[in-house]
C-alpha positions as CSV (number, residue, x, y, z in Angstrom):
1,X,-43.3,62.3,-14.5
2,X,-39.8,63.9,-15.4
3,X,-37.7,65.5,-12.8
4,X,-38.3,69.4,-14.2
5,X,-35.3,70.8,-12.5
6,X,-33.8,68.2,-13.9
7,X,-35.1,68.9,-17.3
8,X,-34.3,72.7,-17.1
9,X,-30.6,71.5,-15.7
10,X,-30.0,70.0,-19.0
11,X,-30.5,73.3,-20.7
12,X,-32.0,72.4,-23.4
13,X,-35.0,73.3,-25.4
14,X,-35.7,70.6,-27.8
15,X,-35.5,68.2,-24.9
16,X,-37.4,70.4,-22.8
17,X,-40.1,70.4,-25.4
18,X,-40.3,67.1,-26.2
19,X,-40.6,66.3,-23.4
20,X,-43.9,68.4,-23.1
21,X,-45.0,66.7,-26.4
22,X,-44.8,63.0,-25.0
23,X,-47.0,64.6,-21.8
24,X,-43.7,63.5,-18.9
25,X,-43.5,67.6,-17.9
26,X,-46.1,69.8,-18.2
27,X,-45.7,73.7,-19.6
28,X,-47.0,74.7,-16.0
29,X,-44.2,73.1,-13.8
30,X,-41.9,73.7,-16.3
31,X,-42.5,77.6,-16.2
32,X,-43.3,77.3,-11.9
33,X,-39.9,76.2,-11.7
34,X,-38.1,78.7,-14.1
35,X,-40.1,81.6,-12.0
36,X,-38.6,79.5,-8.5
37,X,-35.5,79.5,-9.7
38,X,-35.4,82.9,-11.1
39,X,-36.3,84.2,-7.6
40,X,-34.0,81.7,-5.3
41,X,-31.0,83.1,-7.4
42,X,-31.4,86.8,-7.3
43,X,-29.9,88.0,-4.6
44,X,-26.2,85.8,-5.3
45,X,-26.4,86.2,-9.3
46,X,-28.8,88.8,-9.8
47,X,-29.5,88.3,-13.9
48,X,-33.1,89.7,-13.3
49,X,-34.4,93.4,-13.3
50,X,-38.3,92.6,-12.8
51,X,-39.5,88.0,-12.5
52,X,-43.6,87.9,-14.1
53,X,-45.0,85.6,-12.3
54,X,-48.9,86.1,-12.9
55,X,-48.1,86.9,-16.6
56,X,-46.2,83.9,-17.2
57,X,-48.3,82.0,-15.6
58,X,-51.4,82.4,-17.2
59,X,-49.0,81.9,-20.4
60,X,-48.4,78.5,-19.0
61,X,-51.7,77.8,-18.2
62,X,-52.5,78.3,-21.8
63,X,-49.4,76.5,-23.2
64,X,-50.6,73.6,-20.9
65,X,-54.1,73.5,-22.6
66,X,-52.6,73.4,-25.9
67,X,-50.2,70.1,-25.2
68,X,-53.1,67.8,-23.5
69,X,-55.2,68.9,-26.8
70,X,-52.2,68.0,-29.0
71,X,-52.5,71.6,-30.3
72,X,-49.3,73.0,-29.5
73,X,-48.1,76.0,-31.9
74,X,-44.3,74.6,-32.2
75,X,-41.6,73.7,-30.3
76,X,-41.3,76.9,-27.9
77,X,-44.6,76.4,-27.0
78,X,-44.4,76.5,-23.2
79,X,-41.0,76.5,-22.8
80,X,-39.7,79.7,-20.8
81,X,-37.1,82.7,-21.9
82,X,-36.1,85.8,-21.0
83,X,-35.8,89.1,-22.3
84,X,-33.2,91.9,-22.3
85,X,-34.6,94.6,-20.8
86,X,-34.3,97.0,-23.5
87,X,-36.4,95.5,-25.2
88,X,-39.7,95.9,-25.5
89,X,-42.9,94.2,-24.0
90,X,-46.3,95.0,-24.0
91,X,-47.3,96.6,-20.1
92,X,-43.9,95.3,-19.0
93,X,-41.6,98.4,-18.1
94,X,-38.7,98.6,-20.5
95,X,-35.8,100.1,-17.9
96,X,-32.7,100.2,-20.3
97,X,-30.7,99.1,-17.0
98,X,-30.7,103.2,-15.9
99,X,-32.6,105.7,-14.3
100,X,-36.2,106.2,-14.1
101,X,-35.6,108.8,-17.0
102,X,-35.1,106.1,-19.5
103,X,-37.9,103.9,-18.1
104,X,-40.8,103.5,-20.5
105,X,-44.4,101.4,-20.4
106,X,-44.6,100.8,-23.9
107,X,-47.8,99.7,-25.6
108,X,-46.4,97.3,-28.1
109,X,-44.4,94.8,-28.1
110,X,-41.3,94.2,-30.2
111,X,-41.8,92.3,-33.3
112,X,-39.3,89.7,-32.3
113,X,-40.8,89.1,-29.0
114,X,-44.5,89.4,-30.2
115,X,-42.7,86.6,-32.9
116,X,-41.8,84.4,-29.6
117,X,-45.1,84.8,-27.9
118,X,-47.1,83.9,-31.3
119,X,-45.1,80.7,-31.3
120,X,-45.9,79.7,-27.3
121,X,-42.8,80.9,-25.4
122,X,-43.6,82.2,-22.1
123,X,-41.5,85.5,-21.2
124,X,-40.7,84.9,-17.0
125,X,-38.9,88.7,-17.0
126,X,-36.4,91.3,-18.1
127,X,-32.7,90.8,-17.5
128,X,-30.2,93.1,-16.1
129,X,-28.5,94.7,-19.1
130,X,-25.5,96.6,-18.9
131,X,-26.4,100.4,-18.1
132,X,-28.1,101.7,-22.1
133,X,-26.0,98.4,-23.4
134,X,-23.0,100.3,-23.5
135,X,-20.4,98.7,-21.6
136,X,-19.1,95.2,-21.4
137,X,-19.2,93.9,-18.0
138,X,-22.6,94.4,-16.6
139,X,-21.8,96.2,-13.4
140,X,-24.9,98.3,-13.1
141,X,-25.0,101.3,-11.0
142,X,-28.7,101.5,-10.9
143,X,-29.6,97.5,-10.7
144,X,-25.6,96.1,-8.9
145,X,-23.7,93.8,-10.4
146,X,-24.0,90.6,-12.7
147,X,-22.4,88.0,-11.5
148,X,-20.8,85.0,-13.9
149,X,-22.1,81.4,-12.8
150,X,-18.7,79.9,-13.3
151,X,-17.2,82.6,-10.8
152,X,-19.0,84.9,-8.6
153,X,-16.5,87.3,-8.4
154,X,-16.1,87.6,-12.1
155,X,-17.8,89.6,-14.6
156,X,-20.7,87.7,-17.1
157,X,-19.7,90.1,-20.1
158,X,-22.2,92.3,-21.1
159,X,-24.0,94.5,-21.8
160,X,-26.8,91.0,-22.3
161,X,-25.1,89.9,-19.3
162,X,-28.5,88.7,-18.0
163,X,-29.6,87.0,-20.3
164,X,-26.2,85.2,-20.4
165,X,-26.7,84.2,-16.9
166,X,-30.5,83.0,-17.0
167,X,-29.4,80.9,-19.3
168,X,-26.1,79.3,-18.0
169,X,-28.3,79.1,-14.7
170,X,-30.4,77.0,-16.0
171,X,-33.3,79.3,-15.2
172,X,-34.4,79.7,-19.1
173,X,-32.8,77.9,-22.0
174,X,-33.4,80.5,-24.2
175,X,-33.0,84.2,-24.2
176,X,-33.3,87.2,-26.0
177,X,-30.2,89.8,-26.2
178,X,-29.2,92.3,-28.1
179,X,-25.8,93.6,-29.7
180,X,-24.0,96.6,-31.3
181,X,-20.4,96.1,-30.6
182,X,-20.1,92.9,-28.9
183,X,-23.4,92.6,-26.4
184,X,-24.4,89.3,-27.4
185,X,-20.9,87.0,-28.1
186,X,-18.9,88.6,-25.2
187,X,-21.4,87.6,-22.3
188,X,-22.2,84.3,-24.1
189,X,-18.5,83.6,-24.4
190,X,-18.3,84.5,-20.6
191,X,-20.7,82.6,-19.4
192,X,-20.1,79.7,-22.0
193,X,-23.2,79.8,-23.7
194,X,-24.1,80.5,-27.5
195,X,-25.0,83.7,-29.1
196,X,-26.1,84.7,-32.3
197,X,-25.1,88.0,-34.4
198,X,-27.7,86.9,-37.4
199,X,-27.3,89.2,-40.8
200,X,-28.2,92.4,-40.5
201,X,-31.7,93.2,-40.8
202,X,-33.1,89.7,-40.6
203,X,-34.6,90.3,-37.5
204,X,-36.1,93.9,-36.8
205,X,-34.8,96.2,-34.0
206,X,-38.4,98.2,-33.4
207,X,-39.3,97.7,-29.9
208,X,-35.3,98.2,-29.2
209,X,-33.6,101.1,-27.5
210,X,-31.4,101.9,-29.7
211,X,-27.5,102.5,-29.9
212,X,-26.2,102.7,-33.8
213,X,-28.8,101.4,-36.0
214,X,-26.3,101.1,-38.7
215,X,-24.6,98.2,-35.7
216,X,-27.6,97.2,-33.7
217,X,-28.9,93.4,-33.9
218,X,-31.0,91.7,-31.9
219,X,-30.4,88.1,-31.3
220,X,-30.9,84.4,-29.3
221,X,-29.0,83.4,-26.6
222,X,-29.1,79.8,-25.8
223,X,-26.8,76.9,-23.9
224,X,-27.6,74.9,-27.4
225,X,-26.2,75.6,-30.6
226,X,-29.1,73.7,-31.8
227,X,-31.9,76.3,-29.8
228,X,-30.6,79.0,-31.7
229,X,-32.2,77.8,-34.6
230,X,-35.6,77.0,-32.8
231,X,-34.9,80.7,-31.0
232,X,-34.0,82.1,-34.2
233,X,-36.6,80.6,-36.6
234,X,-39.3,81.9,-34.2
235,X,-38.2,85.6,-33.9
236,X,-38.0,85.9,-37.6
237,X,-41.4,84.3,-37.7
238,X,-43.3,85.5,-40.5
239,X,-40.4,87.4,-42.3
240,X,-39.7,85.8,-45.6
241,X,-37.1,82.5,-45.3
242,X,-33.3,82.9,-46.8
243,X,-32.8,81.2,-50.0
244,X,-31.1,78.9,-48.7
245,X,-32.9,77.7,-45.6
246,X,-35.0,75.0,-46.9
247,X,-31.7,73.1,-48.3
248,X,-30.5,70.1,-46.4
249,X,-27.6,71.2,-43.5
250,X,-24.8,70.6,-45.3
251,X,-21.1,72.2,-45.4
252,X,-19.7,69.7,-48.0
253,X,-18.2,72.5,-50.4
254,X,-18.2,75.7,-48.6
255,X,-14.7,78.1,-48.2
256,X,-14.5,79.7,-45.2
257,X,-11.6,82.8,-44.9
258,X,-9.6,82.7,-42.3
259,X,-8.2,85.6,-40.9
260,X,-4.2,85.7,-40.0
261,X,-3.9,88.5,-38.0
262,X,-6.1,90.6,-35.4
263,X,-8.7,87.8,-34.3
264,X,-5.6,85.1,-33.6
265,X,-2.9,87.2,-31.7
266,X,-4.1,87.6,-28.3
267,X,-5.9,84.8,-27.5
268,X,-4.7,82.2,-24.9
269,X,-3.8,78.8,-25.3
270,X,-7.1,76.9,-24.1
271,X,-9.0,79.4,-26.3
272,X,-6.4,78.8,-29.6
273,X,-6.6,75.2,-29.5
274,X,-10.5,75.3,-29.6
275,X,-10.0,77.3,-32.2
276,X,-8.1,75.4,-33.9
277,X,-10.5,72.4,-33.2
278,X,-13.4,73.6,-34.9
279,X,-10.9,74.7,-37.8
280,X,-10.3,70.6,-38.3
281,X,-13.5,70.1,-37.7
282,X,-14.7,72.5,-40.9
283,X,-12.2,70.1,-42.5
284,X,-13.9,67.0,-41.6
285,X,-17.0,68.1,-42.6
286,X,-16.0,68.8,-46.1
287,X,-14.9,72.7,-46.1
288,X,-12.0,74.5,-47.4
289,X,-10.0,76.7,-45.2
290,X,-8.4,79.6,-47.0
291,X,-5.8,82.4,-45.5
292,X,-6.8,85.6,-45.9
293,X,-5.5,89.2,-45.5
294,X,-8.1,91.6,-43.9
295,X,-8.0,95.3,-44.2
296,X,-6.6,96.3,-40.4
297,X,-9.4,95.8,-38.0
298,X,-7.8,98.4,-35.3
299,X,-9.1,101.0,-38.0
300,X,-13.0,99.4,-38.1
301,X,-12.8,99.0,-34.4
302,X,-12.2,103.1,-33.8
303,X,-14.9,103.7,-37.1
304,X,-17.5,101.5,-35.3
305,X,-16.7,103.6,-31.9
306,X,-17.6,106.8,-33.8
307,X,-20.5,105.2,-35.7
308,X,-22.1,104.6,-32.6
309,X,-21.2,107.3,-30.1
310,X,-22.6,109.7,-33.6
311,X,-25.8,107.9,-34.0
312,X,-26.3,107.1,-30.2
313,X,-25.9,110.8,-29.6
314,X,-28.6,111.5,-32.1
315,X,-30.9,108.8,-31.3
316,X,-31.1,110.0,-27.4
């Protein structure tokens, strides 16, 4: 048998799950392992508001019955995430990472989530978000502080910033977050993860608190580029496929804009040259890079503040 720490170390879910398919790590030591870990690193990193053991468990237990009959529903079945918690699940409380107020028992479970559960991922808990998701750093009054993986005494970004860290961690090697202004790609950036800000409205928000549904998403976080699209794939389960998804990967062909001002003027060196990196990479993989002018982003940056401060107020 596999080393499963090991296996969850590697942070990956289509090793973690072929592994389950060839029969070296089982769905139940996988998950025991995830809920261990979950626990050891609480009190130093603190990415989790409430750890499920029993649930996940008996999710496990289930998952595990499915691999020996060669039955298993795809490749996040038994493999274990975690979920922002302001999302919802099913007998779970929802706490929005704030007072008992804002805490909710909800009776259904986000579509999304329902999605991941349909497919065999086992939910361990809810992460620490960043108080309502609005804020950046994930220094919660009610739940404490967040801390990054790479440096304790630094912030994970926010306001998914749990989800960020379960995953860095090793704990999961997928997660759910969510993202209005930033919530997703600023604690994945943090933590060195990936993050995905799909299209809008290709994955529903119902079962989300919200903040500006005109700007809310809800999206994977992963330490894979590749388990975004397993993550992905799974929470849009059911939902009608993009035109183009059933066309070979290729990028042979496609323009991509790139921006000269805004995005490029502030950023330090180590973060420019990776920048420019993937740039040559687009080139080597057949794209064409072309300049462009965009309107000035300091004016859509103070409309999105107003967007969402107007619908948030009438939301709540």
């Amino acid at each position: 048998m596999e080393d499963t720490a090991s296996l969850l170390r590697t942070n990956s879910i289509a090793e973690a799950s072929a592994a389950i398919e060839r029969g070296s790590v089982s769905p139940v030591e996988l998950t025991l392992v995830s809920l261990e870990q979950a626990e050891a690193t609480a009190s130093v990193y603190n990415a989790f508001v409430t750890v499920v053991r029993d649930r996940a468990m008996r999710l496990a237990r289930a998952a595990e019955e499915r691999a020996r009959a060669s039955a298993r529903l795809g490749p996040l079945d038994g493999i274990p995430v975690a979920i922002k918690d302001m999302v919802d699940v099913r007998g779970l409380p929802t706490s929005n990472g704030s007072g008992p107020a804002w805490h909710r028992t909800p009776m259904l479970t986000a579509p999304v989530v329902d999605n991941l559960e349909r497919t065999g991922a086992i939910i361990i808990g809810k992460t620490i978000p960043h108080e309502l998701g609005v804020g950046i750093d994930n220094n919660n009054p009610h739940y404490g502080a967040t801390r990054n993986p790479w440096a304790r005494d630094r912030s994970p970004g926010g306001s998914s910033g749990g989800s960020a860290v379960a995953v860095a961690l090793g704990i999961v090697a997928g997660a759910v977050g969510t993202d209005t202004g930033g919530s997703i790609r600023i604690p994945a950036s943090a933590c060195g993860i990936f993050g995905l800000k799909a299209t809008f409205g290709r994955l529903s928000t119902e079962g989300v608190t919200p903040i500006a549904w005109s700007l809310d998403h809800i999206g994977p976080m992963a330490a894979r580029a590749e388990d975004l699209s397993l993550l992905f794939q799974a929470m849009a389960y059911g939902q009608p496929p993009a035109a183009d998804s059933r066309a070979p990967l290729s990028l042979r062909g496609l323009r991509i804009g790139v921006p000269n001002h805004y995005f490029n003027e502030k950023i330090q060196k180590p973060v420019a040259d990776a920048y420019e990196a993937a740039l040559h990479a687009f080139v080597q993989l057949g794209c064409t890079l072309e300049s462009v002018e965009l309107p000035p982003m300091s004016e859509a940056v103070a409309d999105a503040f107003v967007l969402s401060q107007v619908e948030g107020a009438y939301a709540h």
